[in-house]
C-alpha positions in Angstrom: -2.7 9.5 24.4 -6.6 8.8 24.3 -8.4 8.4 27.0 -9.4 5.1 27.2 -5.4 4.4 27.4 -4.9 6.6 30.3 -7.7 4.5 32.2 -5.9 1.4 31.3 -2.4 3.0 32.8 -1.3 2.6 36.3 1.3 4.8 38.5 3.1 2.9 41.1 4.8 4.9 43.7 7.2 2.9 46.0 9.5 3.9 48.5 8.1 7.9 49.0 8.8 7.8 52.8 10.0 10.9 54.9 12.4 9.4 56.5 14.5 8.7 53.8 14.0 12.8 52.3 14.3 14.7 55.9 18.2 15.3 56.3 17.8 15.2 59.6 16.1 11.5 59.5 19.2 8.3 60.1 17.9 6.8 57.3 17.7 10.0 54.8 18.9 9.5 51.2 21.7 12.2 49.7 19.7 13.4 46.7 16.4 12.4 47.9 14.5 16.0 47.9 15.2 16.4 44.3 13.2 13.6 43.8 9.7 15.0 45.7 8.4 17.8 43.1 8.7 15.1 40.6 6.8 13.0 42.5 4.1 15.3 43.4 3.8 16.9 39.5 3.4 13.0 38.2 0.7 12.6 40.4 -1.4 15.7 39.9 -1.1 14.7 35.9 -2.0 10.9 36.9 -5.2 12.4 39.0 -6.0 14.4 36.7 -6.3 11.7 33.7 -8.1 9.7 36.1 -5.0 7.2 35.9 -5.1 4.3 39.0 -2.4 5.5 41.5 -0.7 2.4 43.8 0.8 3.4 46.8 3.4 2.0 48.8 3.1 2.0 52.7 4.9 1.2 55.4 2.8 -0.4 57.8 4.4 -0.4 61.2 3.1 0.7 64.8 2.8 4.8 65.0 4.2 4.9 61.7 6.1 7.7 63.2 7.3 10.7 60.9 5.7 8.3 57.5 2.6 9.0 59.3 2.6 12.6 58.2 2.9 11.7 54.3 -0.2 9.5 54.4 -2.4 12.6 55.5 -2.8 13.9 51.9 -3.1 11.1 50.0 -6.9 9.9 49.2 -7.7 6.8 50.8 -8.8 5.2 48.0 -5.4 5.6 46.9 -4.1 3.8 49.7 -3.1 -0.1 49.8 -4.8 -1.9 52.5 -2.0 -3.5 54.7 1.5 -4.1 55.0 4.7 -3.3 52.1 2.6 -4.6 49.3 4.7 -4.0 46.4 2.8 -4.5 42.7 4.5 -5.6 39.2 1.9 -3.4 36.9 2.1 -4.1 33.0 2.1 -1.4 31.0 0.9 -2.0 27.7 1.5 1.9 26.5 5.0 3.1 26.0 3.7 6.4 27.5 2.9 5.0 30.7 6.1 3.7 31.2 7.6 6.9 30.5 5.3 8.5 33.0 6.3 6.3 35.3 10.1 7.2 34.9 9.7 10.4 35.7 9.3 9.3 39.7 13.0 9.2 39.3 14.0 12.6 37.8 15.3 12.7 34.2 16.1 9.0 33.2 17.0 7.8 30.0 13.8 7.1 27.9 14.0 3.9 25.7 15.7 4.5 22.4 15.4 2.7 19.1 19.4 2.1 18.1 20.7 -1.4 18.9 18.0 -2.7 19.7 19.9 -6.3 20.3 21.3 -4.7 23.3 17.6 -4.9 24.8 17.6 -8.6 25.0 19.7 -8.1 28.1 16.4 -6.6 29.9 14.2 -9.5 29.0 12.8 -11.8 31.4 13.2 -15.5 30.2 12.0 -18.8 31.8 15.5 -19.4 33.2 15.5 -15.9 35.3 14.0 -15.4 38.7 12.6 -11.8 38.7 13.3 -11.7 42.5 17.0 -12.5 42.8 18.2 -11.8 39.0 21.6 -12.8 38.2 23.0 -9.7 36.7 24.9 -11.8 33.9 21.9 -12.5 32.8 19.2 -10.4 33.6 19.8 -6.3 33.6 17.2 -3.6 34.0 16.3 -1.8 31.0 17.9 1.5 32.7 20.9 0.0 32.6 20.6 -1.0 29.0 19.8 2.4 27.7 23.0 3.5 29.7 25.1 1.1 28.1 23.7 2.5 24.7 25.2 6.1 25.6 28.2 5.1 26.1 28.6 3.1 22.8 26.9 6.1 21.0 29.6 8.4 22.7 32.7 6.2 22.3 33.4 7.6 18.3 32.7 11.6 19.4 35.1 10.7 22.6 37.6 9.6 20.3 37.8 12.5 17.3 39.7 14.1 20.5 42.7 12.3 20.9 44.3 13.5 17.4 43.7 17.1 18.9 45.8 16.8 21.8 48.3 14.8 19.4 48.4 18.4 17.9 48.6 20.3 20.6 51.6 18.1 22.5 54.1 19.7 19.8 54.1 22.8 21.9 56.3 21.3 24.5 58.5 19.5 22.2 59.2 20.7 18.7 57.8 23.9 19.4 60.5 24.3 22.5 63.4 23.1 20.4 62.4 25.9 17.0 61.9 28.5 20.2 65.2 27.9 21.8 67.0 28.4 18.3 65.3 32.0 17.9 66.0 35.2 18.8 64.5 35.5 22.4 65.4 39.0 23.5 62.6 41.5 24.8 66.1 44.1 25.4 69.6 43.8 25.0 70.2 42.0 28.5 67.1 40.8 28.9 65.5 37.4 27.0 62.5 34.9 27.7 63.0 31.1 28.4 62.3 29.1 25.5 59.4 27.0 27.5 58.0 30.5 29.0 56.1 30.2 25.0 53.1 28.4 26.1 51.8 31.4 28.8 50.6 32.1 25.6 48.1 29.0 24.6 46.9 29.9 28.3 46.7 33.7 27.7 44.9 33.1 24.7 42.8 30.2 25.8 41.6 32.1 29.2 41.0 35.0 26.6 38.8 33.1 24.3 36.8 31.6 27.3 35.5 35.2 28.7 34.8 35.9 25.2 32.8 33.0 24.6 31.1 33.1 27.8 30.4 37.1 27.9 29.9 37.6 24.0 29.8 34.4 21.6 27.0 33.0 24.0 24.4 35.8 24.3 25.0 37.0 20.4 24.5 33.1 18.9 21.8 32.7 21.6 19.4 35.3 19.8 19.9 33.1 16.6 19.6 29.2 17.8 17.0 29.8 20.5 19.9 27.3 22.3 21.0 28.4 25.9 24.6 27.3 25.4 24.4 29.3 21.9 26.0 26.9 19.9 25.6 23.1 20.5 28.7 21.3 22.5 29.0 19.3 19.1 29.2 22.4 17.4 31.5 24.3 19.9 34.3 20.8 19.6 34.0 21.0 15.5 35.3 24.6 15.8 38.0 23.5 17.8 38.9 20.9 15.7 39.0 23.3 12.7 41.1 26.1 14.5 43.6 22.9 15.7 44.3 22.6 11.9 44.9 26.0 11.1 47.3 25.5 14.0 49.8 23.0 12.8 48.9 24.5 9.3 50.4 28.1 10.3 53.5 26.2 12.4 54.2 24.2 9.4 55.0 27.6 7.3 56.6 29.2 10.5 59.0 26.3 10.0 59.6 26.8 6.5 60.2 30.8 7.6 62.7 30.1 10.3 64.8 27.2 8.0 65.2 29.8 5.2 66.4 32.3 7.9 69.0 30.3 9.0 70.1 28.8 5.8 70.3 32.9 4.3 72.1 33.5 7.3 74.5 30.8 6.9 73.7 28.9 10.3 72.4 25.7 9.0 75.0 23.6 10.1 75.4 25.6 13.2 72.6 24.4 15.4 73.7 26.3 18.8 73.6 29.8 17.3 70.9 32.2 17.2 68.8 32.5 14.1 67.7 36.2 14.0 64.4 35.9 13.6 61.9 36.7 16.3 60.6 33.9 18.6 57.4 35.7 18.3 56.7 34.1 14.6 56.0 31.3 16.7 52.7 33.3 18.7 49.9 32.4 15.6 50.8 28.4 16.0 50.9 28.8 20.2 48.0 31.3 20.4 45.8 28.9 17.9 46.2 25.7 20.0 44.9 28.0 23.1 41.7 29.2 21.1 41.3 25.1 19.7 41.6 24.4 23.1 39.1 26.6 24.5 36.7 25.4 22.1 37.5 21.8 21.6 38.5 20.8 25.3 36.0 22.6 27.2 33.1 21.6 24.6 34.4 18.0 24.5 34.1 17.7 28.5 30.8 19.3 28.8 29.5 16.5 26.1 30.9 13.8 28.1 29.5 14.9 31.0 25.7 15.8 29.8 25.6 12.6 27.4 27.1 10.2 30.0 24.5 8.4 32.3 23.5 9.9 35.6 25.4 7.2 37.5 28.9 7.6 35.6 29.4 11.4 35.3 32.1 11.3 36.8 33.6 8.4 35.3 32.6 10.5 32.1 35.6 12.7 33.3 38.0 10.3 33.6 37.0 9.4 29.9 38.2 13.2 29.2 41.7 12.6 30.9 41.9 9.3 29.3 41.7 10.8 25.9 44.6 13.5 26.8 46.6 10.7 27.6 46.1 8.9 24.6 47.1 11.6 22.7 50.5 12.2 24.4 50.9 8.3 23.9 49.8 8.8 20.0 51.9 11.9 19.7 55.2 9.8 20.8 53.9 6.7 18.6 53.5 9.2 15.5 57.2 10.6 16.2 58.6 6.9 16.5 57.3 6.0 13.3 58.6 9.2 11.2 61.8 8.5 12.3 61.8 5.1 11.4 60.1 5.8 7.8 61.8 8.7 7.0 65.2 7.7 7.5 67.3 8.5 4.6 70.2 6.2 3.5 72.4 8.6 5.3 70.6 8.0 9.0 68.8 11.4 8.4 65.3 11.7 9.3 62.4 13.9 9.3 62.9 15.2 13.0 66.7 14.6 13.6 68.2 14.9 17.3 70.9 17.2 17.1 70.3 19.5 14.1 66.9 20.5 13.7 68.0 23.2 10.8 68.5 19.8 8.3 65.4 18.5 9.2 61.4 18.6 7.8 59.9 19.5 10.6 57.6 21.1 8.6 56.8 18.2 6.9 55.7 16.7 10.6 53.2 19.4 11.1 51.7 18.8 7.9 51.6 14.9 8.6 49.7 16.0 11.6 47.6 18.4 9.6 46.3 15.7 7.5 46.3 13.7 10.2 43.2 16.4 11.8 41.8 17.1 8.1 40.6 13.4 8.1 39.5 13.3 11.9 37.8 16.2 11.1 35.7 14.7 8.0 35.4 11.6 10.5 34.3 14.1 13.5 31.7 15.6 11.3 30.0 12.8 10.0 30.0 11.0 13.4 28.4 14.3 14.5 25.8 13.9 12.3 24.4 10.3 12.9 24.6 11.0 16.5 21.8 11.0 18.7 21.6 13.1 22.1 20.5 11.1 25.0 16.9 12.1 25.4 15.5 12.8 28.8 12.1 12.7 30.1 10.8 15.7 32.0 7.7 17.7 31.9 7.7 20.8 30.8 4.7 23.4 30.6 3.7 25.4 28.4 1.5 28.7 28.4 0.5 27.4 32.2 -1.3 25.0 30.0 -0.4 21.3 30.3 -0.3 19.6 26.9 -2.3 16.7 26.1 0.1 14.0 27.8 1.5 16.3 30.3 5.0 14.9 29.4 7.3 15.6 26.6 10.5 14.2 25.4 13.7 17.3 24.6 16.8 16.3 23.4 18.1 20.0 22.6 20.9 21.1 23.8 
């Protein structure tokens, strides 16, 4: 920014009062001492452009512990009497985003739907000092509302996943149960035991990701998550469809057992074939999930807005249970398409040996091959909330003192 633009910018600092930053104060504010060095840094870049600094003051008898604060601020930098609080126009778009920083990182104003902005202007009709929030909103709140729109297609490429991964505890259980299931001759594991597996493998995966993956990709993207969170779910996503790809042969594997065996129309007996054909398709879901899951809830969380964090996990449950929902919608409508004229379906109740369950998994494979295409290009187009901070470089500040990262 030139300089004749810094002189024309002004810093307005309300509200920066001990009492509300002492814990020990009755009126301190929960979060409040995160706010100071952000305070203090803003200032000493404000000072040292020669931008006009506007303090707040409470003017009250003693002042008591506010007295304190006053002590180091210049006088010329201090208003004359009273709460005088000033409504500065900022013509420069860099002002206002040194300004934001008093607040910490806040959403800096983005270009995308730029309709959405009319909410945050001040019409004829709108009183400035009691706004109806119907019809008046602060541009803040705008820009939050634009992370969540800009989130809502990433949030949803997850639902097909755990559409995938709900199999395990249904088809998955009934193939299991029909196997072999011995570890000895006395001795065999319960058919729903399967899934310590998925946890095994996805507890597995996490310590290698965290101990290994991490510090080798690091050296490589510069990034201190490695890999990008975007990345990290697109990997899931692609390990899910090897998943149901692998169970889908499995299937085919286990059908030809029984009908060499001469136990296709005998769905009680035992097929001798191991249940442990069934460890690539369990083990794969735990790896997707440890990719996929955990990648998809740390994007929620760092892209949602600093107020609705934790309704950003609630957004991560809600898509788990939209999966289990579109899991029993997807089996509903295979057995009402695939009915044969004989009443046989794709997934039948009572003899799974003379179904196609293997023809399900593959549904459901395709089903992730396009959400993965759609995942992908929603990936690219999207943009990462930025955040305003100040960052130094070299113990050199650089020529605004304020720079806008989006990495992650």
């Amino acid at each position: 920014m030139s300089e004749s633009k810094w002189k024309s910018t002004a810093l307005l600092v309300i509200g920066m009062q001990k009492d509300f930053v002492f814990p020990s104060s009755p009126s301190h504010l929960r979060g409040a001492e995160a706010i100071v060095p952000n305070v203090i840094k803003t200032v000493e870049v404000a000072r040292s452009r020669g931008v006009h600094i506007i303090w707040e003051e409470y003017n009250g008898s003693g002042l008591g512990t506010m007295g304190a604060w006053w002590r180091g601020v210049p006088e010329e930098e201090r208003p004359a009497h009273g709460i005088r609080i000033i409504v500065c126009c900022m013509k420069t778009r860099r002002s206002r985003m040194l300004l934001s920083l008093l607040m910490g990182n806040l959403i800096s104003p983005s270009k995308n739907m730029e309709f959405l902005d009319k909410g945050s202007i001040v019409t004829e009709e709108d009183n400035p000092k009691a706004p109806n929030l119907w019809n008046l909103s602060t541009s803040h709140r705008v820009e939050e509302l634009k992370s969540l729109i800009r989130m809502g297609p990433i949030w949803a490429a997850g639902i097909i996943l755990i559409t995938a991964s709900a199999q395990q505890n249904t088809f998955s259980l009934q193939q299991a149960k029909s196997m072999n299931r011995h570890l000895t001759k006395s001795f065999q594991i319960p058919a729903a035991s399967m899934s310590v597996f998925t946890q095994a493998f996805m507890l597995t995966t996490i310590i290698f990701y965290d101990r290994i993956f991490v510090p080798l990709t690091r050296r490589f993207t510069g990034l201190e998550r490695g890999i990008s969170f975007l990345t990290r779910m697109g990997i899931g996503f692609g390990i899910s469809l090897l998943a149901t790809l692998a169970a889908g042969f499995i299937e085919l594997h286990r059908k030809n057992t029984a009908l060499t065996n001469g136990l296709i129309d005998k769905p009680g007996e035992t097929i001798p074939v191991s249940v442990f054909w069934l460890l690539p398709q369990y083990s794969l879901h735990g790896i997707a999930e440890a990719f996929m899951s955990i990648g998809h809830l740390e994007f929620l969380y760092d892209q949602a807005p600093e107020s609705m964090r934790s309704t950003a996990t609630a957004f991560f449950w809600l898509s788990i249970s939209l999966g289990s929902y579109t899991s029993t919608l997807l089996v509903t409508l295979v057995h009402k398409y695939s009915e044969g004229a004989d009443g046989s379906n794709w997934l039948p109740d009572d003899n799974l040996n003379r179904g196609k369950l293997e023809y399900f998994y593959w549904l459901i494979t395709l089903m992730q091959l396009l959400n993965l295409v759609y995942y992908v290009f929603c990936a690219k187009f999207y943009t990462l909330k930025p955040l305003l901070v100040r960052k130094q470089e070299d113990d050199r500040e650089k020529e605004d003192g304020i720079e806008i990262i989006s990495h992650i």
